[in-house]
N, C-alpha and C positions, 0 to 999 in steps of 0.2 A: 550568554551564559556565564561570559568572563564577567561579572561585576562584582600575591601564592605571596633564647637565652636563662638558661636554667634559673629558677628562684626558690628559694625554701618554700616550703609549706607554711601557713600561719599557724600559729601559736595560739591557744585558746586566751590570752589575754586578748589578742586582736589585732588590727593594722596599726603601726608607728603612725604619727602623725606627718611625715611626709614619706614618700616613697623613697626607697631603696633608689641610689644612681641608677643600677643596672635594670630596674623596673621601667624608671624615666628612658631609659636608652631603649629598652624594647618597646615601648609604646611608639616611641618617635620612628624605631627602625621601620616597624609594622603598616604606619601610614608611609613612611618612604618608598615601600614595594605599591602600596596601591597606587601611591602619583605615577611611579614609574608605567604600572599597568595602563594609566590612562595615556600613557605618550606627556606626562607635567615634569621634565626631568628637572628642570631649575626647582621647581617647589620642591621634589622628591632631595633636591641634594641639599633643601635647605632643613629638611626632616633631620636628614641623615647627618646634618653636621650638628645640631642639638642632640643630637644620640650620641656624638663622639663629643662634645662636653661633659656627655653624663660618664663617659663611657672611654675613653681618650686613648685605652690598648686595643682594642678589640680591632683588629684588622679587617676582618668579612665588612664591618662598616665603612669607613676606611674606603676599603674597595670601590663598594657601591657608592659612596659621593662622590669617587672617581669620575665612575662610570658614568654618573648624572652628570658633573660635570661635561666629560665628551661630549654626551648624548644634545647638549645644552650650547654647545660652540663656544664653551670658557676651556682650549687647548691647556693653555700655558694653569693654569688654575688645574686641573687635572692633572698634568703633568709631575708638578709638585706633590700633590695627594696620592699618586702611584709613588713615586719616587723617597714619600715619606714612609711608605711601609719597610718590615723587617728586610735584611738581607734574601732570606729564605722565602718569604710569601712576593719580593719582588722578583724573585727569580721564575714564579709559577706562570705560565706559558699567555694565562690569559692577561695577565699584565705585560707580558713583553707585547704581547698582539695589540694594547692599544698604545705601549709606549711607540711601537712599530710605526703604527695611523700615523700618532702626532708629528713625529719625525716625517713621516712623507707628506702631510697638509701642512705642515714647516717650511718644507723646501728641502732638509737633511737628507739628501737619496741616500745617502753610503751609511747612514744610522737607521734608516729603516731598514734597507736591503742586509744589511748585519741582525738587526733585531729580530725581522719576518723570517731573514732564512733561519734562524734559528732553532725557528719553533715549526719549519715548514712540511719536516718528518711525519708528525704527530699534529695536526694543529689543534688550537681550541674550538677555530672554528673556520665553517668550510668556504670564506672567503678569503681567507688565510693568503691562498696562491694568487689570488685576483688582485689584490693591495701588491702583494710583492712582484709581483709582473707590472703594477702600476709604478712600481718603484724603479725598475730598472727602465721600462719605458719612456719614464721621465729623466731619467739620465744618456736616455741614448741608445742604452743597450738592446736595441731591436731584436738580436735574437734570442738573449737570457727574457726577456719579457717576452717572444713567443713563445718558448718552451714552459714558462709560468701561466700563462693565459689559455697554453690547451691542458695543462693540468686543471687550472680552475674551471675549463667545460669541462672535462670529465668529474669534474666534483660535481658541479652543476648545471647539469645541461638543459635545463629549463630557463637557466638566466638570460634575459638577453642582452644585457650590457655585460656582458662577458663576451660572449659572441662577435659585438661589437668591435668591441677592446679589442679580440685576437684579430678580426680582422683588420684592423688598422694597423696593428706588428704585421701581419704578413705584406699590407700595402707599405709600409715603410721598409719591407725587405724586398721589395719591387717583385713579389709575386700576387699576381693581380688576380690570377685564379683563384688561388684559394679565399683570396682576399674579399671575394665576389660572396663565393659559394658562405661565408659567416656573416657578410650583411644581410646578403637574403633567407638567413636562419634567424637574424636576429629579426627583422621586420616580420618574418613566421610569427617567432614567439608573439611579438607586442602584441599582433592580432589577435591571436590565441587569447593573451590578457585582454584584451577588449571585448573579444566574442565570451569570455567566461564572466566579464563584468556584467554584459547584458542581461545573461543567462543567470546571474545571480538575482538581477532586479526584477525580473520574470517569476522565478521563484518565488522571491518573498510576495512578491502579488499574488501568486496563487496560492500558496501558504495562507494568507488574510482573508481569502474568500472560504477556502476549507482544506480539509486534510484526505481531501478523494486519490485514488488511484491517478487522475487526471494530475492532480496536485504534484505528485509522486515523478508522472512522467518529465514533468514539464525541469524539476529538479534536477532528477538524474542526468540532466544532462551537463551538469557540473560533476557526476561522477567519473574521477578517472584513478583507477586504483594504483597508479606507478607515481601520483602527486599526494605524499600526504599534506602540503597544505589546501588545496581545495578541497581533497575529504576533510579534514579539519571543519571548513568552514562553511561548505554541506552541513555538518552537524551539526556547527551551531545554529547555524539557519534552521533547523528541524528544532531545534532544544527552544530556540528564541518564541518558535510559534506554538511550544509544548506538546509537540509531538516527538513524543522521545523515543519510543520504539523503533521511529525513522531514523535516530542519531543515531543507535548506538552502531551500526556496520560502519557507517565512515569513519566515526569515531575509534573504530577498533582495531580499522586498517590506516590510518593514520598513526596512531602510537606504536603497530606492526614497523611500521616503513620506517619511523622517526622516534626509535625509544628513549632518545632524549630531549625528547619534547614536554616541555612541562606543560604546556596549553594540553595538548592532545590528552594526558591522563590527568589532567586537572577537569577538565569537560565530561573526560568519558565517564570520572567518577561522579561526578555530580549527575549526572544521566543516568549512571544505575542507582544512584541515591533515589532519585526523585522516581525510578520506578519499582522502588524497595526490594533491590536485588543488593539487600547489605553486606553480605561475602565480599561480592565482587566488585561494591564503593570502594571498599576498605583496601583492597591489592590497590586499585587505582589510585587511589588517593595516598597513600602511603608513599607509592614512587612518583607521585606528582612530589611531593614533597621531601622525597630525597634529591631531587634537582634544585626546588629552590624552598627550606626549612622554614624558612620566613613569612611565606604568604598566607595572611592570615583567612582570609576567606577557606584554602583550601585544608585547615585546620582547623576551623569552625564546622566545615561538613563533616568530617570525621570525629569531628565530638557529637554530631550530630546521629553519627554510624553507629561509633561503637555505644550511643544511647539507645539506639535501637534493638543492637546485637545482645544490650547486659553486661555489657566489656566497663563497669566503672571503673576499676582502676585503671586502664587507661585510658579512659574517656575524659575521668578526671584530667590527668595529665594532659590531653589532649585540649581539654576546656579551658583550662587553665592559660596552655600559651597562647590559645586561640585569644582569650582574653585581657591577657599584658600586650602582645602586638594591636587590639584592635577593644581600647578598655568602653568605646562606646557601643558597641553592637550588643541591642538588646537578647537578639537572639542568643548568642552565645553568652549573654549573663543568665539568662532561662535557664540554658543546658548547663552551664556549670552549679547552679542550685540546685536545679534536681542530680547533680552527681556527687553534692554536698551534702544532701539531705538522706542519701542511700548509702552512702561511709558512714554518717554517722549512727544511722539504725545500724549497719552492720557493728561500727566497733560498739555499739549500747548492747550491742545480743550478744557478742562474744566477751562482756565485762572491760572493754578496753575503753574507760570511761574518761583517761585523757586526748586520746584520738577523738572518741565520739564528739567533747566539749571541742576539738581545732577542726571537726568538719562544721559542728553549727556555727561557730565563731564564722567561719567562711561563708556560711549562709546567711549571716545575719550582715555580715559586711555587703554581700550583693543585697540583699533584699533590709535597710536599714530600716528599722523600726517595726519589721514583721513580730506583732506581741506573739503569735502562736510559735517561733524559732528561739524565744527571747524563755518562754515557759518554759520549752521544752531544756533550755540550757539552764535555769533553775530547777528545774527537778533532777534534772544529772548532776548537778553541784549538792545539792543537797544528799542525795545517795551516798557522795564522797565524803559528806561532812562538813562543805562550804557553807559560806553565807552566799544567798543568790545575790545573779547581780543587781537584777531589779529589786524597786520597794514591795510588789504582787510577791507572794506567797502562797506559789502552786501547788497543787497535791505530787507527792511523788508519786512516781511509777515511769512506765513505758512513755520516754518522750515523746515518741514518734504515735500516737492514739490519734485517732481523729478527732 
């Protein structure tokens, strides 16, 4: 089911002949989230470094070719791209978290264990105590790295190299009991991942023969409502075989458990899209994308929404960035035409007949050479008094007539 930068509005003369920087920079940033989605972070950071030529202030970019960087095993190359942001956005927690990493995959224990505790309060994120127990660990500090290692299980007690981890601080504090009782948690878990892998593959094979109650059983057995990543991926397993009435519980209880999950409300919205329950797209999708603004897919649904709902003017806008992030997706050149073609009947009916000429102008920019958008913006010129712009010489009236 996964397959998540302001610009003026056009001008009824039309597109400049090359794009605005900041257009070039969102196009680029737009495909850098989809590489990232597919796990291509060196391509995503090579997206994202043409976006910051076009674009060279913009920090959120920046960020993320960081990030690709890490993601991508170029440390020292990352390192520098965090390090070159403002004072103020290098200060923001999830930058010190990965300047944290570099520093302990370095060797620097005393620059990580500075950086991670830092941010260990609050963290950005919930591996936070696991690194920094890794950090002291490697320094020695067996018992600061036990005390960090059972905070990271109670962060995440489904890990099992966490588990692992603590048990090895307890055996390096020569307490062998305890030391016992978190391996044998940790070999729990892996099993657990094993038996929920099988159980996934079982699924989808009974998923591909049909959608029966039998079907049904054989799944739920991946449901476990205390895990929203396996409801997650229950769902999309249900979404993948188009059965979406099946997604949307997991779906529901997964972004319950995990509200800052952009996966989980980026799914559950596209599940109520696809089964036109457009209200409740629109919640979802709205905070899929106050996590991450940029994904252009999960922007594209929701111009697809509010096309649904009659929400043009924000549909428009919604089309629109769907658009500059992802300027080949037919789909969303569809939907922003038809939300082009519904501005400009509105401003032609309410007399606002330079609006009307900057929404077909935008129409006629997606749809180049369409004569019936090209008439209809001759006959609105002429109203005003202009010469059109084609050689044809349409009848005035209602541009918008069949």
């Amino acid at each position: 089911m996964l397959k998540a930068l302001s610009i003026a509005l056009l001008l009824a003369a039309g597109l400049p002949l090359q794009p605005a920087p900041q257009t070039r920079a969102t196009s680029h940033v737009g495909a850098g989230y989809r590489l990232m989605h597919q796990d291509r972070f060196e391509e995503a950071a090579n997206e994202f470094a043409t976006a910051l030529a076009a674009d060279p202030d913009d920090e959120r970019i920046r960020y993320q070719r960081a990030v690709c960087l890490f993601a991508s095993g170029k440390r020292e190359e990352s390192r520098a791209e965090f390090e070159r942001l403002p004072s103020m956005a290098a200060a923001d927690p999830q930058v010190v978290y990965y300047l944290g990493r570099i520093a302990l995959l370095s060797g620097d224990n005393d620059r990580a264990i500075r950086l991670l505790r830092s941010i260990a309060a609050r963290p950005p994120f919930p591996d936070t105590a696991f690194f920094l127990a890794g950090a002291y660990f490697a320094k020695g500090d067996n018992q600061k790295a036990a005390q960090w290692f059972e905070t990271a299980v109670r962060r995440e007690p489904n890990n099992a190299p966490v588990h692992y981890r603590l048990g090895r601080a307890y055996q390096a504090l020569g307490d062998g009991e305890k030391a016992a009782k978190e391996f044998a948690t940790s070999t729990n878990l892996r099993q657990r991942l094993d038996l929920a892998s099988r159980d996934a593959v079982l699924c989808g094979e009974a998923l591909k023969r049909d959608l029966s109650a039998e079907s049904h059983a054989i799944c739920n057995r991946l449901f476990d409502p205390n895990d929203p990543d396996k409801l997650m991926f229950l769902g999309m397993l249900y979404g993948d075989h188009k059965d979406y009435e099946a997604s949307v519980r997991p779906l529901e209880l997964a972004a319950k458990l995990d509200p800052e999950s952009f996966e989980a409300y980026h799914n559950l919205g596209l599940t109520y899209f696809r089964l036109r329950r457009y209200p409740a797209a629109r919640t979802a999708l709205e905070r899929a994308l106050s996590l991450r603004p940029d994904y252009s897919a999960s922007r594209a649904v929701l111009a697809a929404v509010l096309l649904a709902l009659g929400e043009d003017e924000a549909g428009y806008a919604a089309a629109s960035r769907a658009h500059q992030l992802d300027p080949e997706n037919k789909e969303t050149v569809e939907v922003l035409f038809q939300f082009s073609v519904a501005l400009a009947k509105k401003a032609y009916d309410s007399g606002d007949y330079p609006a009307c000429l900057k929404f077909l102008q935008r129409a006629l920019d997606l749809h180049p050479g369409d004569a019936a958008i090209q008439s209809q913006m001759d006959a609105v010129r002429e109203k005003r008094g202009l010469t059109p712009a084609s050689s044809a010489s349409p009848a005035v009236g209602d541009p918008h007539r069949d």
